[in-house]
Biotite code that builds the C-alpha atoms (Angstrom):
import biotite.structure as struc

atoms = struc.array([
    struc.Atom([-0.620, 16.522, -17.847], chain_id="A", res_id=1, res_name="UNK", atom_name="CA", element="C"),
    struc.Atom([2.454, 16.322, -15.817], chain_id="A", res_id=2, res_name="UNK", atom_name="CA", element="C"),
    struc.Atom([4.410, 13.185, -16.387], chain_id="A", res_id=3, res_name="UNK", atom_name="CA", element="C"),
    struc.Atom([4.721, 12.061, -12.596], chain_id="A", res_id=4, res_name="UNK", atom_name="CA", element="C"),
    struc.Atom([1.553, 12.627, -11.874], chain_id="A", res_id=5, res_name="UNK", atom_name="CA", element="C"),
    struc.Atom([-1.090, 9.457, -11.819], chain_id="A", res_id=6, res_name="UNK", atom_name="CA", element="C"),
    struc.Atom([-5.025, 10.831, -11.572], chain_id="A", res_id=7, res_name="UNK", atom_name="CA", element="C"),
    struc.Atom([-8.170, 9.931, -13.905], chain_id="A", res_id=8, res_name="UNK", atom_name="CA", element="C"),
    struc.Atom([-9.490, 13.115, -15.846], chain_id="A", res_id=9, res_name="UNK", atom_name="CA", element="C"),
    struc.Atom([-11.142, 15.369, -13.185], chain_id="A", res_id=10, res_name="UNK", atom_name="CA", element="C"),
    struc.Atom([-15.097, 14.832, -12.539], chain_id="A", res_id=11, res_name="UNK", atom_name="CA", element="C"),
    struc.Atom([-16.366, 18.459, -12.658], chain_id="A", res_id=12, res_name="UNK", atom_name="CA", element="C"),
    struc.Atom([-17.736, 20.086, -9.575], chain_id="A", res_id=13, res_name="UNK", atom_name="CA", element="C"),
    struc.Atom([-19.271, 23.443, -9.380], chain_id="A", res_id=14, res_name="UNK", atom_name="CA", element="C"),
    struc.Atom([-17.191, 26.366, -8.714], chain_id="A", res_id=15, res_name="UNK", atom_name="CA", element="C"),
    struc.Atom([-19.372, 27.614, -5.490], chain_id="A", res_id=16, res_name="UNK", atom_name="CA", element="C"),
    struc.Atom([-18.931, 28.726, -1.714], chain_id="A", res_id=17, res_name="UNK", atom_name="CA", element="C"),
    struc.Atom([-21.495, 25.228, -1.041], chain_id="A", res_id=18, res_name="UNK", atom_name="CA", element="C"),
    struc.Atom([-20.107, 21.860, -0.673], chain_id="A", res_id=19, res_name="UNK", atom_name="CA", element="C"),
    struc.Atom([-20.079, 19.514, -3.772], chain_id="A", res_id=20, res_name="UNK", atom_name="CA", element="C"),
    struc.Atom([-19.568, 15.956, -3.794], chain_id="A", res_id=21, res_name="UNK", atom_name="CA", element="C"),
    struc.Atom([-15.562, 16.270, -3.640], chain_id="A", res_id=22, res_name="UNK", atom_name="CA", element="C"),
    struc.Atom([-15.670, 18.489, -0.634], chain_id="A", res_id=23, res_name="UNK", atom_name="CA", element="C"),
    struc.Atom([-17.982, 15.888, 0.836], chain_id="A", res_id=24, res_name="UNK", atom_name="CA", element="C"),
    struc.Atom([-16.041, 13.149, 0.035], chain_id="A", res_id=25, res_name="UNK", atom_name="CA", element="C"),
    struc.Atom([-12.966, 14.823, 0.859], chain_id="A", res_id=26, res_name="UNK", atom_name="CA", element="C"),
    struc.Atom([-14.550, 15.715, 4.380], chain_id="A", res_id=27, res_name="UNK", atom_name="CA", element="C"),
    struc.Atom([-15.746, 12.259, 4.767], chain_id="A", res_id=28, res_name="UNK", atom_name="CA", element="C"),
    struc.Atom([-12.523, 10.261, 3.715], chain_id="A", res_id=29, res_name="UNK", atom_name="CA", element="C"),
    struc.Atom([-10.152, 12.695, 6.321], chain_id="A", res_id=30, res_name="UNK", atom_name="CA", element="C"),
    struc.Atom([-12.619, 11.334, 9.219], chain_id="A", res_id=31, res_name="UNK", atom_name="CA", element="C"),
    struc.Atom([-12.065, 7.605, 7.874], chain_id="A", res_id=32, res_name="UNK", atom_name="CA", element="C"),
    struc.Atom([-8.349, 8.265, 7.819], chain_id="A", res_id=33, res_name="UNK", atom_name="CA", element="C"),
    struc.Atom([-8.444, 9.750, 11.980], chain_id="A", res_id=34, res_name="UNK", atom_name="CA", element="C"),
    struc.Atom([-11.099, 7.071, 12.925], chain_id="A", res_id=35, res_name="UNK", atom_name="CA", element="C"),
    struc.Atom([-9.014, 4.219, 11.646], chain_id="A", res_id=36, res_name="UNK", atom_name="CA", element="C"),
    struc.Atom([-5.754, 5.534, 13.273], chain_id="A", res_id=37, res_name="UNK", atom_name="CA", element="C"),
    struc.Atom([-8.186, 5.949, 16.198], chain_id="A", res_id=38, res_name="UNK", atom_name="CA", element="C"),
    struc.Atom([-9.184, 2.601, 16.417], chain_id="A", res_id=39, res_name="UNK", atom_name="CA", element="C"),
    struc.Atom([-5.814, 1.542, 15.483], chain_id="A", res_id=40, res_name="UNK", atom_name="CA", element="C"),
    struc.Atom([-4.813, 2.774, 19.353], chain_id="A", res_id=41, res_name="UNK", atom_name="CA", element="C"),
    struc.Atom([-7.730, 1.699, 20.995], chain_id="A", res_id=42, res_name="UNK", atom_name="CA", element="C"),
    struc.Atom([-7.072, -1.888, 19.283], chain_id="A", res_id=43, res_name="UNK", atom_name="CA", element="C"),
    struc.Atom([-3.324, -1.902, 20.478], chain_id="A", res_id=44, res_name="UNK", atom_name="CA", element="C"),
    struc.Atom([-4.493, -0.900, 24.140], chain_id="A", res_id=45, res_name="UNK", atom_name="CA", element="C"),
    struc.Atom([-7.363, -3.119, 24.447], chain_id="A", res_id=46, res_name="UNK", atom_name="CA", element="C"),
    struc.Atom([-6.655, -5.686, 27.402], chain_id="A", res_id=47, res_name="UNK", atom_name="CA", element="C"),
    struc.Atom([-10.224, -7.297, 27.475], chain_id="A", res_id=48, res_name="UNK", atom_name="CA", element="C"),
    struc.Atom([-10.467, -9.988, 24.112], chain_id="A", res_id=49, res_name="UNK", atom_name="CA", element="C"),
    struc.Atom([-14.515, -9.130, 23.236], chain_id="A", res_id=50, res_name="UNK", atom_name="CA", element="C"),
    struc.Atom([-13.638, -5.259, 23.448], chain_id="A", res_id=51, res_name="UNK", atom_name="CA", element="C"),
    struc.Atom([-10.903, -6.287, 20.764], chain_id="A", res_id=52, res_name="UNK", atom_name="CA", element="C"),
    struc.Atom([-12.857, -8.142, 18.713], chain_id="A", res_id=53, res_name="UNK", atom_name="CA", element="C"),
    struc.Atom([-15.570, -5.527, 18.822], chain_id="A", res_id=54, res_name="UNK", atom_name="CA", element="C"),
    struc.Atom([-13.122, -3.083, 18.099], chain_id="A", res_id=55, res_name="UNK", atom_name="CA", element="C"),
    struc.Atom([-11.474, -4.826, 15.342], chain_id="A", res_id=56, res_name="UNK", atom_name="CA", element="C"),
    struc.Atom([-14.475, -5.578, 13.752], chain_id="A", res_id=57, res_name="UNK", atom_name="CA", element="C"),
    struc.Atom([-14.981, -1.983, 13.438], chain_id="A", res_id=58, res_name="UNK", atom_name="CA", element="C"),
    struc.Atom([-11.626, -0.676, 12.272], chain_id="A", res_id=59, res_name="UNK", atom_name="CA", element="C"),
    struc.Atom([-12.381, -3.303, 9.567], chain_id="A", res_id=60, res_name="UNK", atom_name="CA", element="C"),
    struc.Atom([-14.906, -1.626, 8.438], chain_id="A", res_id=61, res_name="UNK", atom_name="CA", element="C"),
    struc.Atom([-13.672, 1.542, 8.869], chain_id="A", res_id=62, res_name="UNK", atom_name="CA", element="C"),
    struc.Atom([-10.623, 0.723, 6.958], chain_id="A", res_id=63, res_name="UNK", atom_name="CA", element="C"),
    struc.Atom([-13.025, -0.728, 3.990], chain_id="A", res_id=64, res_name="UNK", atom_name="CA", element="C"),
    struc.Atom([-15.058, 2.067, 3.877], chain_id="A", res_id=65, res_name="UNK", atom_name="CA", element="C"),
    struc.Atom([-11.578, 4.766, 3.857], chain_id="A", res_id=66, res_name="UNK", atom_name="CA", element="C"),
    struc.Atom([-10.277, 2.414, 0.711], chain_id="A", res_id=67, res_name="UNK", atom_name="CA", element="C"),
    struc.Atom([-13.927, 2.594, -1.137], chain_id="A", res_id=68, res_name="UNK", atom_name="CA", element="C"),
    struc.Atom([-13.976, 6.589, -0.683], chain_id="A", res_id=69, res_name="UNK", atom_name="CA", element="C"),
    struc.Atom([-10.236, 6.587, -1.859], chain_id="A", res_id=70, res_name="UNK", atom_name="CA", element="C"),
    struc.Atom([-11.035, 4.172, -5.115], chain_id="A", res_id=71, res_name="UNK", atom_name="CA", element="C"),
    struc.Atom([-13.997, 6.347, -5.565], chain_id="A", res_id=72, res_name="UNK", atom_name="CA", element="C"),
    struc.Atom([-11.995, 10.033, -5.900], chain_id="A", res_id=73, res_name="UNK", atom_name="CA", element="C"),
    struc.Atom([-9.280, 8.311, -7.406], chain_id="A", res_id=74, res_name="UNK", atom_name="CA", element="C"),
    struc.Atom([-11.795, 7.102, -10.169], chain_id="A", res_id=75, res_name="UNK", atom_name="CA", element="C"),
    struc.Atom([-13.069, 10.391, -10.419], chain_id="A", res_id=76, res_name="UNK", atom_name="CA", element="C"),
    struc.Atom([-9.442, 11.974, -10.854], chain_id="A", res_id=77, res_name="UNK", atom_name="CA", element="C"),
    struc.Atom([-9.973, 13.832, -7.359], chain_id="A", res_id=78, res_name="UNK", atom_name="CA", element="C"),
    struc.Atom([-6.711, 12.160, -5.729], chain_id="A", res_id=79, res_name="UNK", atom_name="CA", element="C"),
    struc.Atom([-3.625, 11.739, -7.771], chain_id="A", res_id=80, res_name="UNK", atom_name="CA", element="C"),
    struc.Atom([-0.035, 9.673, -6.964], chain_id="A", res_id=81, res_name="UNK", atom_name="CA", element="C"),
    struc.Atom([2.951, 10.804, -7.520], chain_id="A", res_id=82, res_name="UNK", atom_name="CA", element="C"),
    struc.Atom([5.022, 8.483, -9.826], chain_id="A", res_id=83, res_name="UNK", atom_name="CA", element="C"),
    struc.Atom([8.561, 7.609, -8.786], chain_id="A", res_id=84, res_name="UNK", atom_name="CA", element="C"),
    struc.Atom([11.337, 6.407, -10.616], chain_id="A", res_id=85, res_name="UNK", atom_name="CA", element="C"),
    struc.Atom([13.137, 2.809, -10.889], chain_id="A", res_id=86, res_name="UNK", atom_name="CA", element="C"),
    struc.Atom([15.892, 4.782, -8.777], chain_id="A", res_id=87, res_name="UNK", atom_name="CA", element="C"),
    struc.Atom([13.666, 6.034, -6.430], chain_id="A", res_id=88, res_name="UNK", atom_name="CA", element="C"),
    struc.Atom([12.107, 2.999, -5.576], chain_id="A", res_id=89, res_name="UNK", atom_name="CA", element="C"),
    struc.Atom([15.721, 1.660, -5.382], chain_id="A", res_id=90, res_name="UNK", atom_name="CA", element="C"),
    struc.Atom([16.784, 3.563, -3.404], chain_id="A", res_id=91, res_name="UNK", atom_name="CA", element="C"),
    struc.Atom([13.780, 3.324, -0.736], chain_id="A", res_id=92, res_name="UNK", atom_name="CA", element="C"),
    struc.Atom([14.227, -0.364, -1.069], chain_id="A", res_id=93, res_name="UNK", atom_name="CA", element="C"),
    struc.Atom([18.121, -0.414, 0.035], chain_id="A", res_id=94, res_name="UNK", atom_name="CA", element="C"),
    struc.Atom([16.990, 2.284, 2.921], chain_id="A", res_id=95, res_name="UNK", atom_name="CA", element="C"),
    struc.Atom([14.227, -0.427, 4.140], chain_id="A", res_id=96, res_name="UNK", atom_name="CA", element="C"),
    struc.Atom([16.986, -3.620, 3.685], chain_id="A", res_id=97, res_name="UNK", atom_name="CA", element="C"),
    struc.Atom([19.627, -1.624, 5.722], chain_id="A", res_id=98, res_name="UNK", atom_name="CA", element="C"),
    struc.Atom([16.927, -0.723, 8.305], chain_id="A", res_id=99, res_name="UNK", atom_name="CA", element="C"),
    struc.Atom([15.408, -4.851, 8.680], chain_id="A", res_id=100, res_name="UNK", atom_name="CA", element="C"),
    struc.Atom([18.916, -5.831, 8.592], chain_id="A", res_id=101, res_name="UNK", atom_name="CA", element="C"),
    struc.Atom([19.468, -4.373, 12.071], chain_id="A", res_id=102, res_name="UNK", atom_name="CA", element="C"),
    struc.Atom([16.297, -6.257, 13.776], chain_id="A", res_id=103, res_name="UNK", atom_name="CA", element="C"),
    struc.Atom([17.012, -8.832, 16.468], chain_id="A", res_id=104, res_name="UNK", atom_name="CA", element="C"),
    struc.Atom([14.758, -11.222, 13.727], chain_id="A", res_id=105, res_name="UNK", atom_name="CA", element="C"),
    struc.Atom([14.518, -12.067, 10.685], chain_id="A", res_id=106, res_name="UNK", atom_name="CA", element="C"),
    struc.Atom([10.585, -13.030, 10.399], chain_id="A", res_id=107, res_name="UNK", atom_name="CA", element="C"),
    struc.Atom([10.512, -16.463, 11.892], chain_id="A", res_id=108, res_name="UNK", atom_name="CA", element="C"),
    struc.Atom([11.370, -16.232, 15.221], chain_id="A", res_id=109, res_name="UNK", atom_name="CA", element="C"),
    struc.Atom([14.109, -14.533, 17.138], chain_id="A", res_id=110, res_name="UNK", atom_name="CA", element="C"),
    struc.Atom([18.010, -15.069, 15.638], chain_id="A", res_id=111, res_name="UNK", atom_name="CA", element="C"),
    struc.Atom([19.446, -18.077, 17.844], chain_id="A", res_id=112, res_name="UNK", atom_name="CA", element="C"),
])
């Protein structure tokens, strides 16, 4: 197995034309992905507070149910991560540092 790969041993699926469970799942997670980004917009744009409720309780949902589906094919070794190195992850660090540094804030408040 390659070494920068993370993934579970694969759950077999028949080799057919017809949909198994992984195409299903697949299928099903990519619509949880668009309807949370979906409902990510309409919450941003929503002027009216019930509407925003409503819709948040919804995207919360939605967003639950997209994180079960990815545990699930993760479990079953149908997604996989890519592992990155200590430099890697350095490196992304110092890129996100330099990038806050040049915010008019620092997290509490706007700089005096």
């Amino acid at each position: 197995m390659d070494q920068s790969k993370i993934q579970n041993p694969k759950t077999q699926v028949p080799d057919t034309p017809q949909m198994n469970d992984r195409d299903f799942m697949t299928d099903i997670l990519s619509l949880e992905k668009h309807m949370t980004a979906s409902y990510g917009t309409a919450l941003n744009e929503a002027s009216h507070d019930g509407l925003y409720q409503d819709i948040l309780s919804v995207f919360t949902e939605t967003q639950n149910a997209q994180r079960e589906l990815y545990n699930e094919m993760f479990r079953k070794g149908w997604y996989s991560l890519e592992a990155a190195d200590s430099q890697t992850l350095q490196q992304s660090l110092m890129q996100h540092q330099q990038t806050a540094s040049q915010f008019p804030y620092k997290g509490n408040g706007p700089i005096q």
